[in-house]
C-alpha positions as CSV (number, residue, x, y, z in Angstrom):
1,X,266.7,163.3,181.6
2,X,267.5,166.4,179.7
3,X,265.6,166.2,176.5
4,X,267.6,168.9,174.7
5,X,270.7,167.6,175.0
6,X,269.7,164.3,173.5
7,X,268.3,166.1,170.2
8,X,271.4,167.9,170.4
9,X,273.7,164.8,170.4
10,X,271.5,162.6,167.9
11,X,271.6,165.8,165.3
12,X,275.4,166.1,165.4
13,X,275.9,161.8,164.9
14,X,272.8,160.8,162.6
15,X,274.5,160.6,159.0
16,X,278.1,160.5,160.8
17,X,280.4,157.5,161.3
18,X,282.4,158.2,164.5
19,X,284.1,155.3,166.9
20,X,282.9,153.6,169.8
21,X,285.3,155.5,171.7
22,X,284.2,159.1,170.1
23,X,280.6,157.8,170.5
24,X,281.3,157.5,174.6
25,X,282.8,161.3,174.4
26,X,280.2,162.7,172.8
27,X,277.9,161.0,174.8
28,X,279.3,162.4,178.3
29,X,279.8,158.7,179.2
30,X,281.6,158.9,182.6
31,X,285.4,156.9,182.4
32,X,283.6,154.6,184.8
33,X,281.5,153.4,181.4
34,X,284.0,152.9,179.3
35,X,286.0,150.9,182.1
36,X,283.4,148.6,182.6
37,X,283.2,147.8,179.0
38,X,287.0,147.0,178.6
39,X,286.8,145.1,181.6
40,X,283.4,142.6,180.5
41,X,285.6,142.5,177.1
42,X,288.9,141.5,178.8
43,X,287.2,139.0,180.8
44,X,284.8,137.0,177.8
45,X,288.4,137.2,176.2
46,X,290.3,135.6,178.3
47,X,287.2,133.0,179.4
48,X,286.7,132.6,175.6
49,X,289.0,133.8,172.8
50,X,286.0,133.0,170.3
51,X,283.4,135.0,171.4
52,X,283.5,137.7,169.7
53,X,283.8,135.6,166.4
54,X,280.5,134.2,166.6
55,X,277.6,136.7,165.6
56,X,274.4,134.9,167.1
57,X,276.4,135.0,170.6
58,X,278.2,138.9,170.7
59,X,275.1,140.7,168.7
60,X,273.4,141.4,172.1
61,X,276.5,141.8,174.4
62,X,278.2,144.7,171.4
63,X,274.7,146.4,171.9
64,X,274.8,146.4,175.6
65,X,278.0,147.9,175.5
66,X,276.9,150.3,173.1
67,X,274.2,151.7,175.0
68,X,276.7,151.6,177.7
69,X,279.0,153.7,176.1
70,X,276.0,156.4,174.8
71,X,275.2,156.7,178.2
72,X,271.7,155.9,177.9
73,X,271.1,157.5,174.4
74,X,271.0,153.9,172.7
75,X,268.5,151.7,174.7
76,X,268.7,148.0,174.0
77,X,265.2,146.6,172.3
78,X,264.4,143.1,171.4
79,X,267.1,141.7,169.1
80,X,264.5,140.9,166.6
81,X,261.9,139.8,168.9
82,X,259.1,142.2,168.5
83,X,261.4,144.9,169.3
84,X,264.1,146.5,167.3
85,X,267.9,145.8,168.4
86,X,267.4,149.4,169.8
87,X,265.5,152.3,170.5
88,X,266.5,156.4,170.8
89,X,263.3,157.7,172.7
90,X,260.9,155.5,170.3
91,X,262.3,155.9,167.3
92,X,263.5,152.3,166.2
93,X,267.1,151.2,165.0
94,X,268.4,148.1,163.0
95,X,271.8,146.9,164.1
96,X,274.0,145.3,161.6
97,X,277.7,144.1,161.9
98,X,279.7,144.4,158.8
99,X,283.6,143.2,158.3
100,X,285.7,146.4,158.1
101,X,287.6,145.0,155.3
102,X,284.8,144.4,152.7
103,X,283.6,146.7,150.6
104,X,279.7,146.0,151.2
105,X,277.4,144.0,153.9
106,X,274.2,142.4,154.4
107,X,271.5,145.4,155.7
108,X,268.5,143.3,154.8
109,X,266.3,141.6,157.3
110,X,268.3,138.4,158.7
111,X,265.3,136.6,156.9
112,X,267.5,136.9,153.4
113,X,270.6,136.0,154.8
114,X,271.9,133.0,153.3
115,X,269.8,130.6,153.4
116,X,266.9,131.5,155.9
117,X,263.4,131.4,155.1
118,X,262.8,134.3,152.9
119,X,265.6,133.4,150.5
120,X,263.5,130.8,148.4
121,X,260.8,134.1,147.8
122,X,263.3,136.2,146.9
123,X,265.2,133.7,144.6
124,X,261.5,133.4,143.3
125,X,261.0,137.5,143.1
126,X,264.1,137.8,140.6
127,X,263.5,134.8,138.5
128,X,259.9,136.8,137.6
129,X,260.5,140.3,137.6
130,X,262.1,143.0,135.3
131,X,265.3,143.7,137.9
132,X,264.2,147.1,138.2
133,X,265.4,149.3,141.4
134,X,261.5,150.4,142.1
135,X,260.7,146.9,141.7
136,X,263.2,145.8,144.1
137,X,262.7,148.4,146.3
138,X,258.9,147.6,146.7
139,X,259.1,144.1,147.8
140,X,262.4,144.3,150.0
141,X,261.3,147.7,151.8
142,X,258.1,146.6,153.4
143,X,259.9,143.6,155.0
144,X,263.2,145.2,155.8
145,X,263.9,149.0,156.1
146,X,260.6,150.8,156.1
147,X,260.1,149.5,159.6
148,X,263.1,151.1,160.8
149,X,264.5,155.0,161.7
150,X,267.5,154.5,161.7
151,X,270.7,151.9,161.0
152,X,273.7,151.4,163.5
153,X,276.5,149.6,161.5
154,X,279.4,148.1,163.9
155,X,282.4,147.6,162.6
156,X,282.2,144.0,164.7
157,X,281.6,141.5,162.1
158,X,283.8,139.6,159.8
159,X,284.7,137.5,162.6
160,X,287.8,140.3,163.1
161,X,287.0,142.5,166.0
162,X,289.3,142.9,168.7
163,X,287.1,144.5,171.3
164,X,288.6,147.9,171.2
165,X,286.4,150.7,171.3
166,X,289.2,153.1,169.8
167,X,289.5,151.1,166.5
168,X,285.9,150.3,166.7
169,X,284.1,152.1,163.3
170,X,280.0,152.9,163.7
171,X,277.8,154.4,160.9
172,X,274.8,155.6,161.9
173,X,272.7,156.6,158.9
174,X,268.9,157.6,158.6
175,X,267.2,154.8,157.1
176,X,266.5,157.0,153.8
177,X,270.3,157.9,153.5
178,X,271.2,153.9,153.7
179,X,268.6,153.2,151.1
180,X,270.5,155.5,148.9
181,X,274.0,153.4,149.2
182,X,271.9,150.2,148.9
183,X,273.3,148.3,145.9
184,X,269.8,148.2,143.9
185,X,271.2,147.5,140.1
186,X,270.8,143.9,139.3
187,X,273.4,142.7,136.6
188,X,272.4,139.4,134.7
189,X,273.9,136.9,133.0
190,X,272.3,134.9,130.0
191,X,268.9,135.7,131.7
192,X,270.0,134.3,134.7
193,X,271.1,135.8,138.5
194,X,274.9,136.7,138.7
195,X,276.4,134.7,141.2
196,X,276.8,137.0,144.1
197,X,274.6,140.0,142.7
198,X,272.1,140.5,145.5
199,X,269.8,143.7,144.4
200,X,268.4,145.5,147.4
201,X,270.5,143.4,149.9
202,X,273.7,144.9,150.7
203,X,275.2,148.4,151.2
204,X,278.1,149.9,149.3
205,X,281.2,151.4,151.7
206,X,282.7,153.6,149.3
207,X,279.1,155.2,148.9
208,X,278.1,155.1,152.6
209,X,281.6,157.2,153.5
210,X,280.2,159.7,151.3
211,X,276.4,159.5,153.0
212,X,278.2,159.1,156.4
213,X,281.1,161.0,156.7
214,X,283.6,160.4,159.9
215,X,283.2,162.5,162.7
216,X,286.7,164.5,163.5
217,X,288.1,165.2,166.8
218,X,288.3,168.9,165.9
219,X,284.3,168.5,165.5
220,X,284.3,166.7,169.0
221,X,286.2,169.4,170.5
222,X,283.7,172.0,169.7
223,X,280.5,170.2,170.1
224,X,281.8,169.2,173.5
225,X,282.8,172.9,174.5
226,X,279.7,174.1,172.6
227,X,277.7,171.8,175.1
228,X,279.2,171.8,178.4
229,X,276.4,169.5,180.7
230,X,278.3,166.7,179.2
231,X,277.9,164.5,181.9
232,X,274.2,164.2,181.9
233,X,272.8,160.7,182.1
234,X,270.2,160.0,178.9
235,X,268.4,157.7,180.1
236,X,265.0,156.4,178.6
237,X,262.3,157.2,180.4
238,X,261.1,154.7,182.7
239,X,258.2,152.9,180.7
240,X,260.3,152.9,177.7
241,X,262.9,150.9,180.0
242,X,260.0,148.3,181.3
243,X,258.8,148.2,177.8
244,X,262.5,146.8,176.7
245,X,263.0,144.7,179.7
246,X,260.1,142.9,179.4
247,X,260.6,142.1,175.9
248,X,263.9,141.0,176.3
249,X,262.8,138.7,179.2
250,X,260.2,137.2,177.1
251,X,262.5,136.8,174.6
């Protein structure tokens, strides 16, 4: 495993947006990878139109693939299950889909989704406190982003994804950079919650493209040249790799 290359990759696409595609270049994914992701793709496809539509059943197969693509830089964790979605050496990383044509998504823990167990405490939280960002911040953090490096948002949600790695739109933001495009302001009307006003929930687009900017091919180009043992496999180490597999298993 060559260690500097890895730091050298994570540096240049930490607080970028880039493709799936782009992310399998910069990688030094061989074409073999990326082939055997459009194949598994084409097949659930043609097996089942829907699959890709339904969250709880591509969330682990769309981070296979991305580790796939990364050759090796993204290891599969848990998926929630004592384990993060996945791990770069051991630093931990949340995965979140979002719909590529809304302008914010759900970052939170899935526990405050909807209408999962933790929604009732927060509904509770709101009703009793002043709405200020700090105090927000301090009782979503603990339970949601302070456990975590970094984000990997997939442009794969919104039941909308095609499957193709070219179109396919990843953010990859330090966990401090995301907090910072975190809608925190909580608006109120007649003392009540605003319908659809989640504080400390949800991510704003048009200021995570700012945070995040896209990576450009004229940037691939000469980080690629600039780095020339592209085709080294990243691989976790091996006990990092039993660590993951067990859990999964378990899981």
């Amino acid at each position: 495993m060559n260690t500097g290359k890895k730091e050298k990759i994570l540096e240049f696409i930490k607080n970028r947006s880039f493709t799936m595609e782009q992310l399998s270049r910069i990688c030094g994914a061989s074409r073999e990878n990326y082939q055997d992701v459009l194949e598994v793709i084409k097949s659930h496809n043609k097996i089942n139109s829907y699959l890709y539509q339904n969250g709880r059943k591509s969330d682990g197969l769309i981070t296979d693939f991305i580790a796939h693509l990364s050759n090796g830089l993204f290891v599969p964790g848990g998926d929630g299950n004592a384990a993060p979605d996945s791990w770069v050496d051991d630093k931990k990383v949340e995965h979140k889909a979002f719909d590529p044509d809304a302008s914010k998504t759900h970052v939170a823990a899935s526990r405050y989704f909807a209408s999962n167990s933790g929604v009732p405490e927060y509904r509770a939280f709101l009703n009793k406190c002043q709405r200020s960002d700090q105090e927000v911040d301090g009782f979503i953090s603990p339970w949601c982003y302070d456990k975590n490096d970094y984000y990997l948002l997939t442009g794969t949600g919104g039941g909308k994804w095609d499957g193709d790695p070219k179109t396919t739109l990843l953010y990859f933001p330090e966990t401090a950079v995301l907090k910072e495009s975190i809608n925190w302001c909580h608006e109120t009307k007649d003392g009540k919650t605003k319908r659809g006003n989640k504080p400390g929930l949800t991510v704003n687009f048009e200021t995570l493209k700012v945070s995040c900017p896209k990576i450009t091919e004229k940037e691939i180009t000469n980080f690629l040249e600039t780095n020339e043992d592209k085709a080294c496999n990243l691989s976790p180490t091996k006990e990092l790799q039993e660590k993951n597999n067990t859990t999964r298993i378990a899981a």
